[in-house]
C-alpha positions as CSV (number, residue, x, y, z in Angstrom):
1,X,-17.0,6.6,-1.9
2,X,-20.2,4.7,-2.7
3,X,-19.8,1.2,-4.1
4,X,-22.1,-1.3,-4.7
5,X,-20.0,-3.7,-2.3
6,X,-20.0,-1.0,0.5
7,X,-17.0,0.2,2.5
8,X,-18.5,-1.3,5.6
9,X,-18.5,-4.5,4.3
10,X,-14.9,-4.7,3.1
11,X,-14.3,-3.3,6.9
12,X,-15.4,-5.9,8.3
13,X,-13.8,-8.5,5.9
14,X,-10.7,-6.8,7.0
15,X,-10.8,-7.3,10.4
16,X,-12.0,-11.0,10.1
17,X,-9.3,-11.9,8.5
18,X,-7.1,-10.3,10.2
19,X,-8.6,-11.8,13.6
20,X,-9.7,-15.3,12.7
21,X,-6.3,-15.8,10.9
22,X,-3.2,-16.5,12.8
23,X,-0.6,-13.7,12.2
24,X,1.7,-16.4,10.6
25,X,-0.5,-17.2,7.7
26,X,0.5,-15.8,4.4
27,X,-0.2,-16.6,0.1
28,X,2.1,-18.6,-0.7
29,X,5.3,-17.4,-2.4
30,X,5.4,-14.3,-0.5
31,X,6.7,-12.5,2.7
32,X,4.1,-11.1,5.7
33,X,3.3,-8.9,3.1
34,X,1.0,-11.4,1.8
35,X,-0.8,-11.1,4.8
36,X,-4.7,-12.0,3.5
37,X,-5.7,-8.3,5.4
38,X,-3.0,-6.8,4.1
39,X,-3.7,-7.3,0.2
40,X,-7.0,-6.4,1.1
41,X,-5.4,-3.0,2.7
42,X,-3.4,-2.5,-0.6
43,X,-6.1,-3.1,-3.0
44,X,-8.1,-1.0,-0.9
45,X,-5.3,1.8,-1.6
46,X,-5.4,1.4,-5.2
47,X,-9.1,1.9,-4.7
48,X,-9.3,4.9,-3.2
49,X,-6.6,6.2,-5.7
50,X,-8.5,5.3,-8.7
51,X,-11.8,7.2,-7.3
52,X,-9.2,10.3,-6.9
53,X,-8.8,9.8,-10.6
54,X,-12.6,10.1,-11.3
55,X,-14.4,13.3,-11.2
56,X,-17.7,11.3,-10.5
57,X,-16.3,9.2,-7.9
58,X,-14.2,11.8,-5.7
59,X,-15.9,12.2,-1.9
60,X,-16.9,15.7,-2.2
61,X,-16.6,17.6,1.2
62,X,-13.2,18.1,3.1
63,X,-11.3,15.9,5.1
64,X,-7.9,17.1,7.4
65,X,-6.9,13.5,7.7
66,X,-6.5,13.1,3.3
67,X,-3.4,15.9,4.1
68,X,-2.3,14.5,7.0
69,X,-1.9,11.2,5.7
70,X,-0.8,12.7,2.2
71,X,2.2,14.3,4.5
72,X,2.5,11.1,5.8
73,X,3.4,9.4,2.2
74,X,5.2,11.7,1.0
75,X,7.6,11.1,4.2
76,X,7.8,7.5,3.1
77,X,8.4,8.1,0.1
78,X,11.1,10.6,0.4
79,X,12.8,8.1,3.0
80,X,12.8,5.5,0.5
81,X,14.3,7.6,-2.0
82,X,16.9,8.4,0.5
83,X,17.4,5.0,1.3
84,X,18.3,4.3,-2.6
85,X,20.5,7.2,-3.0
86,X,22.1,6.2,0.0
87,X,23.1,2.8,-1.3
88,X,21.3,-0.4,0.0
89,X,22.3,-3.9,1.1
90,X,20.1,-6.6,-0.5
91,X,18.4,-7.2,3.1
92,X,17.6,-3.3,3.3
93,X,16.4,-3.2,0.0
94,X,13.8,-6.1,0.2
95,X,13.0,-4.8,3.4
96,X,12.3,-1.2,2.0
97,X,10.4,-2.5,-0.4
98,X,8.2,-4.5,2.2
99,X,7.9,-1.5,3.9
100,X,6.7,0.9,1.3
101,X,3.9,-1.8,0.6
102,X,2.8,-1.9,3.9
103,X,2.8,2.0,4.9
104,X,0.5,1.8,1.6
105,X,-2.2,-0.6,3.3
106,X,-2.0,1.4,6.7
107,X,-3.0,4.1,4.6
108,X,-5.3,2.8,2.1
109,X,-7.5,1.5,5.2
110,X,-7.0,5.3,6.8
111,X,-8.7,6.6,3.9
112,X,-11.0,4.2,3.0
113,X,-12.4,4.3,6.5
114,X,-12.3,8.1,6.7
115,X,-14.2,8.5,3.0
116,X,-16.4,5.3,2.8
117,X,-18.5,5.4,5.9
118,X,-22.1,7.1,5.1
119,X,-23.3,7.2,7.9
120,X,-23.5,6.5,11.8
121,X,-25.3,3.3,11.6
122,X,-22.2,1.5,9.0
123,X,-20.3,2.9,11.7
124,X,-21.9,1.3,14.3
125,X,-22.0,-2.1,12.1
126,X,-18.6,-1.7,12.3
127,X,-17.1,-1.1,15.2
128,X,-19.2,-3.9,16.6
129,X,-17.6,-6.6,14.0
130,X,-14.3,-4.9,15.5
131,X,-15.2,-5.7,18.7
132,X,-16.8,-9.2,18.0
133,X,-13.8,-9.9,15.9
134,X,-11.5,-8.7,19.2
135,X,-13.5,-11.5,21.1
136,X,-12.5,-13.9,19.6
137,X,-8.7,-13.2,19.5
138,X,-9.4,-13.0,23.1
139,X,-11.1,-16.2,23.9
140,X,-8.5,-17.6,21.4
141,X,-5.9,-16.4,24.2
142,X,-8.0,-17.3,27.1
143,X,-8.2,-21.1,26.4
144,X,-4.4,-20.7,25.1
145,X,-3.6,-19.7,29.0
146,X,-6.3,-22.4,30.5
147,X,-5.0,-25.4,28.4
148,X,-0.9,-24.5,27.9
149,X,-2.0,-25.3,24.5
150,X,-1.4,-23.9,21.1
151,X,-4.8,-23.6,19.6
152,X,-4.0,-21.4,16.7
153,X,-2.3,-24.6,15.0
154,X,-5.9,-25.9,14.2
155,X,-6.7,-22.4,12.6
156,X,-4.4,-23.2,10.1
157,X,-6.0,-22.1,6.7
158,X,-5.9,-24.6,3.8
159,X,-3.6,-23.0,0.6
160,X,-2.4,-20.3,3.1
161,X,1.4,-20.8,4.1
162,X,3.0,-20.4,7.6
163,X,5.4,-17.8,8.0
164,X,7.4,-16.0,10.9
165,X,7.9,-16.0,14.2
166,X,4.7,-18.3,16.3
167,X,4.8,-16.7,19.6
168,X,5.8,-19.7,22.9
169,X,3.7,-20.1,25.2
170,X,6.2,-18.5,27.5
171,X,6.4,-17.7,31.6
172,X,6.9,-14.5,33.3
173,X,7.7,-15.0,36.7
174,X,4.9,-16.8,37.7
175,X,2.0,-16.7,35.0
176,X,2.0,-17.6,31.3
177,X,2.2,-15.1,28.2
178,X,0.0,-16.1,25.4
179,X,-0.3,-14.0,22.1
180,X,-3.4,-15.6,20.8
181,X,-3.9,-15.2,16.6
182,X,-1.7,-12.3,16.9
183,X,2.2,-11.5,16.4
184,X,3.3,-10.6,19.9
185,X,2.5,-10.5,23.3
186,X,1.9,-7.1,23.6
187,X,0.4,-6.6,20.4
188,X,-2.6,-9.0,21.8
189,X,-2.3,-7.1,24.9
190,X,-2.7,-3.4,23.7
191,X,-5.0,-4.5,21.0
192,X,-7.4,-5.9,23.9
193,X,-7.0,-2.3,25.5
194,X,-8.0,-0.5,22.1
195,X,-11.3,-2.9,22.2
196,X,-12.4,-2.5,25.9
197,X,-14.0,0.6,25.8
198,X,-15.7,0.2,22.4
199,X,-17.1,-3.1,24.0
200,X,-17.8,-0.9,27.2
201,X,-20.0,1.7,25.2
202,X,-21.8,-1.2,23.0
203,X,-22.9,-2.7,26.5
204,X,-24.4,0.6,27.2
205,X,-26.0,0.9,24.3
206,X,-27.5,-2.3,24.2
207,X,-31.2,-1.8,24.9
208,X,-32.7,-5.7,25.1
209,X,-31.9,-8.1,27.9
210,X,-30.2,-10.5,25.7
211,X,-28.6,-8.2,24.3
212,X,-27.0,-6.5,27.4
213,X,-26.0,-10.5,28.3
214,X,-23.9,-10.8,24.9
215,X,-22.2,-7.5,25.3
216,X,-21.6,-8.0,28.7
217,X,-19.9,-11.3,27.9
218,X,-18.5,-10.0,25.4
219,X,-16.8,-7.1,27.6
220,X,-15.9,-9.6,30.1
221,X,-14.1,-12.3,27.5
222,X,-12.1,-8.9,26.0
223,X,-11.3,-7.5,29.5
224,X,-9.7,-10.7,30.4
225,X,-7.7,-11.1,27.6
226,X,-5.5,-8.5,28.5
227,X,-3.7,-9.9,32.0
228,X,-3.0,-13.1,30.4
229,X,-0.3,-11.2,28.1
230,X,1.6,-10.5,31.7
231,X,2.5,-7.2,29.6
232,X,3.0,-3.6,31.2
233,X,1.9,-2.3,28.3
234,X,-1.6,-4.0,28.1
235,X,-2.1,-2.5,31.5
236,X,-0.9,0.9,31.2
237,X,-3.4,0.8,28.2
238,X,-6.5,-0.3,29.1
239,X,-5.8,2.0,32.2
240,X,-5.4,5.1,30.2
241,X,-8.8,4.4,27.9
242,X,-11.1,3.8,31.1
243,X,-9.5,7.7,32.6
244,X,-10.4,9.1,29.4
245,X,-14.1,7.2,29.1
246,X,-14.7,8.4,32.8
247,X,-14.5,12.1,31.6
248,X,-17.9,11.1,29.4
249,X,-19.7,8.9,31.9
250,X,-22.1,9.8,34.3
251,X,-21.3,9.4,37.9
252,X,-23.3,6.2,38.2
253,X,-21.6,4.7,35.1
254,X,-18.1,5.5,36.3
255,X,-19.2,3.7,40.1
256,X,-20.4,1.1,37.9
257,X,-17.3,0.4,36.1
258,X,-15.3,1.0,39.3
259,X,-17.1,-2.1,41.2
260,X,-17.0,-3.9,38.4
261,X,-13.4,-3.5,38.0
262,X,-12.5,-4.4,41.7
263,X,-14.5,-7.6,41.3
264,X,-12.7,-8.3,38.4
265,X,-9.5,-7.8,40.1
266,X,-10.8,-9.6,43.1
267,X,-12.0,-12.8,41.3
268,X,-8.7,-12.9,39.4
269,X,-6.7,-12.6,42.6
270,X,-8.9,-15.9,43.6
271,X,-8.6,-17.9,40.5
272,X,-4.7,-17.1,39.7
273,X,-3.0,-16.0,42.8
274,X,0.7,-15.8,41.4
275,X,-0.5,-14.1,38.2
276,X,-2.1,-11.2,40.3
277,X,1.7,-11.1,42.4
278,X,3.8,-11.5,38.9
279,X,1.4,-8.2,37.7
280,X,2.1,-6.5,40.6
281,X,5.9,-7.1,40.6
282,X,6.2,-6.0,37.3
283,X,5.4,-2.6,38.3
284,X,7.2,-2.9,41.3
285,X,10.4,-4.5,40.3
286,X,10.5,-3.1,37.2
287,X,14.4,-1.3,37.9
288,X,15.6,-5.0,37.8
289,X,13.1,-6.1,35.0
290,X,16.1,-7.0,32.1
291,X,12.9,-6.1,29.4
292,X,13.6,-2.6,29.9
293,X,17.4,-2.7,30.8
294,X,17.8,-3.7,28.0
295,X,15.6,-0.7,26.0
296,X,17.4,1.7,28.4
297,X,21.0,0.1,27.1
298,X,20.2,0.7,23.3
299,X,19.8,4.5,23.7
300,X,22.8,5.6,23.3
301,X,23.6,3.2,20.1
302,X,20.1,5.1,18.8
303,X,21.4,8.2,19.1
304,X,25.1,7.4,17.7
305,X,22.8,6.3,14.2
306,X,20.7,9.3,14.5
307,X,22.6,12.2,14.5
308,X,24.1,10.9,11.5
309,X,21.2,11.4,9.1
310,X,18.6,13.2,11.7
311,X,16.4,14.9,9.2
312,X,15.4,12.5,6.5
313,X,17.1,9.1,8.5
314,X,18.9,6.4,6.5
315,X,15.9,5.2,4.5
316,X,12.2,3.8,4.8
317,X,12.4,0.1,6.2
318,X,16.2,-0.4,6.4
319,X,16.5,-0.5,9.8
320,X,16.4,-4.3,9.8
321,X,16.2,-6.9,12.6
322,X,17.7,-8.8,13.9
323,X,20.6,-7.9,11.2
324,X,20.9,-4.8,13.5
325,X,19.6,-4.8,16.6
326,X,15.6,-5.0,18.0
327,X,14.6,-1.8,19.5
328,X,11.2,-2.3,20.6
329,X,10.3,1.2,20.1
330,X,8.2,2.6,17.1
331,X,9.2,6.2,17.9
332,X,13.2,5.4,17.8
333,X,12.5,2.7,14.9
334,X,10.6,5.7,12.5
335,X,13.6,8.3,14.0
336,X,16.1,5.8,12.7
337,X,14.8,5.0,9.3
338,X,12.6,8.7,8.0
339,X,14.4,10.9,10.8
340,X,12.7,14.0,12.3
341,X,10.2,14.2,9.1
342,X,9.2,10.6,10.1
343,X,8.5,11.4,13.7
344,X,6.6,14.7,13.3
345,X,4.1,12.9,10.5
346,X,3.5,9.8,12.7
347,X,2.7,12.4,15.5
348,X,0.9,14.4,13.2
349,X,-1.3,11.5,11.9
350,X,-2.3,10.6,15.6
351,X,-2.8,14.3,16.5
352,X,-4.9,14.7,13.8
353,X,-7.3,11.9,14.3
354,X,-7.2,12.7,18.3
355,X,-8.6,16.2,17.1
356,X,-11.2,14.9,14.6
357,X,-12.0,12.7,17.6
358,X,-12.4,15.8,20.0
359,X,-13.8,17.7,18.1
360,X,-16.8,15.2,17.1
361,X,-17.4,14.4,20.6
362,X,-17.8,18.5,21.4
363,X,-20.4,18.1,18.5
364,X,-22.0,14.9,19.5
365,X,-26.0,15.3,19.3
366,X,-26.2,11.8,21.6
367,X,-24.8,10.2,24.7
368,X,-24.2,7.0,23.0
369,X,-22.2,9.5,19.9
370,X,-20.1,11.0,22.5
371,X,-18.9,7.5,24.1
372,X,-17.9,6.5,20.8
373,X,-15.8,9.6,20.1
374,X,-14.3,9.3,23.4
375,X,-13.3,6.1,22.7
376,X,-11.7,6.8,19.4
377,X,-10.2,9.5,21.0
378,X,-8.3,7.1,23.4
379,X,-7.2,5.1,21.4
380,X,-5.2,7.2,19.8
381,X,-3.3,8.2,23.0
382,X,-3.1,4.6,23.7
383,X,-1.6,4.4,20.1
384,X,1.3,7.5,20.6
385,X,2.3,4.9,24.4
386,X,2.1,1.7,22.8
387,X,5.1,2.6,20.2
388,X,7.1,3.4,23.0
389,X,7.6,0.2,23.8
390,X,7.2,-2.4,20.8
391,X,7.6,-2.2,17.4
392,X,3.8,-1.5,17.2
393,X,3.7,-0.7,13.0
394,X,5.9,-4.0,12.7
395,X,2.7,-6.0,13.3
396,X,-0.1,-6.1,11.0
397,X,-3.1,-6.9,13.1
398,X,-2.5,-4.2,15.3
399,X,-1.4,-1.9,12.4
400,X,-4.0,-2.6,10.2
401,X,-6.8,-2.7,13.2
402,X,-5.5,0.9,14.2
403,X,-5.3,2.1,11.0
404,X,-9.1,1.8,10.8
405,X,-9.7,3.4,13.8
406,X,-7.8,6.3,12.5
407,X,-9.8,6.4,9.7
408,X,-13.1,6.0,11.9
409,X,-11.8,9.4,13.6
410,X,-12.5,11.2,10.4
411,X,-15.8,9.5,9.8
412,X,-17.1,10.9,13.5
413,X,-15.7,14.4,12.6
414,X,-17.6,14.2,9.5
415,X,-20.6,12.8,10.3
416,X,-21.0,15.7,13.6
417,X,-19.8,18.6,11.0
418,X,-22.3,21.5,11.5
419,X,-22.5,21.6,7.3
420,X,-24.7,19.7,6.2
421,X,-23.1,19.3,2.8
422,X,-20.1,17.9,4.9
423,X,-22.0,15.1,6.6
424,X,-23.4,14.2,4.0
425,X,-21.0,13.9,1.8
426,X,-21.1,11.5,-1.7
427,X,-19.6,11.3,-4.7
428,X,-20.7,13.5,-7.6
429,X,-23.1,12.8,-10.2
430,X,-23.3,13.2,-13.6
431,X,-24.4,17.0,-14.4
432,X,-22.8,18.6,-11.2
């Protein structure tokens, strides 16, 4: 899709405002739906549509993800229409119809990454406004942690409205949890992990001095970020992306990253003793952790409600907390509400771009290519954890974030096709 306002551009508008914003901001009048990023997502949407609807504005060349996430709205769609049939209370309605318009943004950014990227450097533009924008929810966080302050109440955005849940500066055991411009906790947390090795390959890219001191720093503000969510998740996470970025380094990289990481650990251990032992007790003492007791305890009350209506589930979005219960689990929240059809396209979305992923970085002309599909390609296993333990779709500037990357999965697989009428790929023109 070539526009005269560019696809990169509106990317990156995207993920400023969905980073500089606090979660809570919204247009007045309406629910987190009014999200700033997430209008943009759903105008984006209705773009893409409309260039479906022009002969001389379709992206020629194929693209698995368009089915995939075709597959994926036709679940959603199908689930609302159970939902309907099924007979709704007012509070499931509304809430279906919130949902229907946010699996539309999530996909309208999918596809509008996926089709709209030309070419390796937009990518690159990108990717490093992703992980420039990811800095600053981080530092955001950091100076939450080393002033027990709220800072994201002088973010507050004049004509937007405050909305929602604002996330307490809160204790676990003995450190402090901080969610920075975000929703949650682990939402800041994971989203931290998704950025690290992105940062990781920019610092390795960068070729001047200065610019090996901003990336570095950059690296640094991101990688610390992620502790002060005192969240197993975050950890898991960012543990997972560095196993699969080792598979692409060189040997001296990965000792690189392997000192680097012990004196990160080390100088954390010195600065914040008891957040180092409440991190370590997490994993430790997690059997009498009541965080996942009480995930463990709703199983069985998931899988009275699923067997009930296992294929199709009881309807897009009506599964509504806390007028049920929280589960704190995408997989059992999408089993619940679009049944098995619903799980196998959300697997199938993430499969899908972890391919496109793969397959790019098998195809990869350059070092710096292959780091970058390697790192899309983590994320995405990163993505299929994470939902296991929070209600990962629930929250927009992780949604939203990782709907993009998604997208950016199709853009690599494109750009490294052996066709060259497939990397190259632009809309049609008059006479063709």
């Amino acid at each position: 899709m070539r526009t005269r306002l560019g696809t990169g551009l509106l990317l990156i508008v995207t993920f400023a405002l969905l980073s500089l914003f606090p979660a809570r901001l919204i247009v007045p009048g309406l629910t987190d739906v009014g999200r700033p990023a997430t209008v943009v997502g759903m105008l984006l949407f209705v773009w893409w549509v409309l260039t479906r609807l022009n002969p001389h504005l379709v992206q020629v060349g194929p693209q698995p993800i368009r089915w995939v996430v075709l597959f994926f709205f036709v679940v959603v769609l199908i689930g609302y229409a159970v939902g309907s049939l099924r007979g709704l209370t007012t509070v499931e309605s509304n809430s279906a119809d919130r949902w229907l318009l946010l699996d539309a943004a999530f996909l309208g950014l999918i596809l509008v990454a996926a089709d709209g990227i030309p070419n390796w450097g937009q990518l690159r533009a990108v990717l490093r406004a992703f992980i420039w924008c990811c800095g600053f929810i981080a530092l955001v966080g950091l100076i939450q942690y080393a002033t027990f302050t709220d800072v994201t109440q002088y973010l507050i955005v004049p004509g937007l409205q405050e909305k929602g849940w604002v996330p307490d500066l809160t204790g676990r055991g003995d450190g402090l949890r901080v969610a920075s411009t975000t929703g949650h906790y682990i939402e800041f947390g994971t989203l931290m992990a998704m950025a690290l090795p992105v940062a990781v390959c920019f610092l390795r890219l960068a070729k001047t001095r200065n610019e090996k001191l901003r990336m570095g720093l950059l690296t640094l503000v991101i990688g610390a970020g992620i502790p002060t969510t005192v969240s197993r998740t975050a950890i898991v996470a960012a543990g997972m992306v560095f196993i699969f970025m080792m598979l692409v380094w060189d040997w001296r990289t990965r000792w690189n990253m392997l000192v680097l990481g012990i004196g990160a650990i080390a100088a954390a251990v010195a600065a914040k003793p008891e957040l180092m032992r409440t991190l370590v007790e997490m994993f430790t003492q997690a059997g009498q952790d009541t965080s996942i007791s009480s995930r463990t305890d709703r199983y069985d009350m998931v899988a009275e409600y699923f067997v009930e209506r296992p294929w199709l589930g009881r309807g897009t979005g009506t599964w509504v907390s806390p007028m049920y219960q929280y589960l704190d689990n995408q997989w059992f929240s999408t089993a619940l509400t679009n049944g098995l059809a619903g799980v196998a396209a959300m697997l199938a979305l993430h499969a899908v771009a972890a391919w496109m992923a793969y397959k790019a970085l098998r195809r990869a002309a350059t070092q710096a290519d292959r780091e970058l599909c390697a790192a899309l390609l983590s994320i995405q296993f990163v993505a299929l954890f994470a939902a296991f333990t929070f209600d990962s779709l629930s929250f927009t500037t992780y949604s939203s974030m990782l709907a993009i990357l998604i997208g950016f999965c199709g853009t690599v697989w494109r750009l490294t096709h052996p066709r060259r009428a497939v990397r190259t790929a632009g809309v049609l023109q008059q006479g063709q």
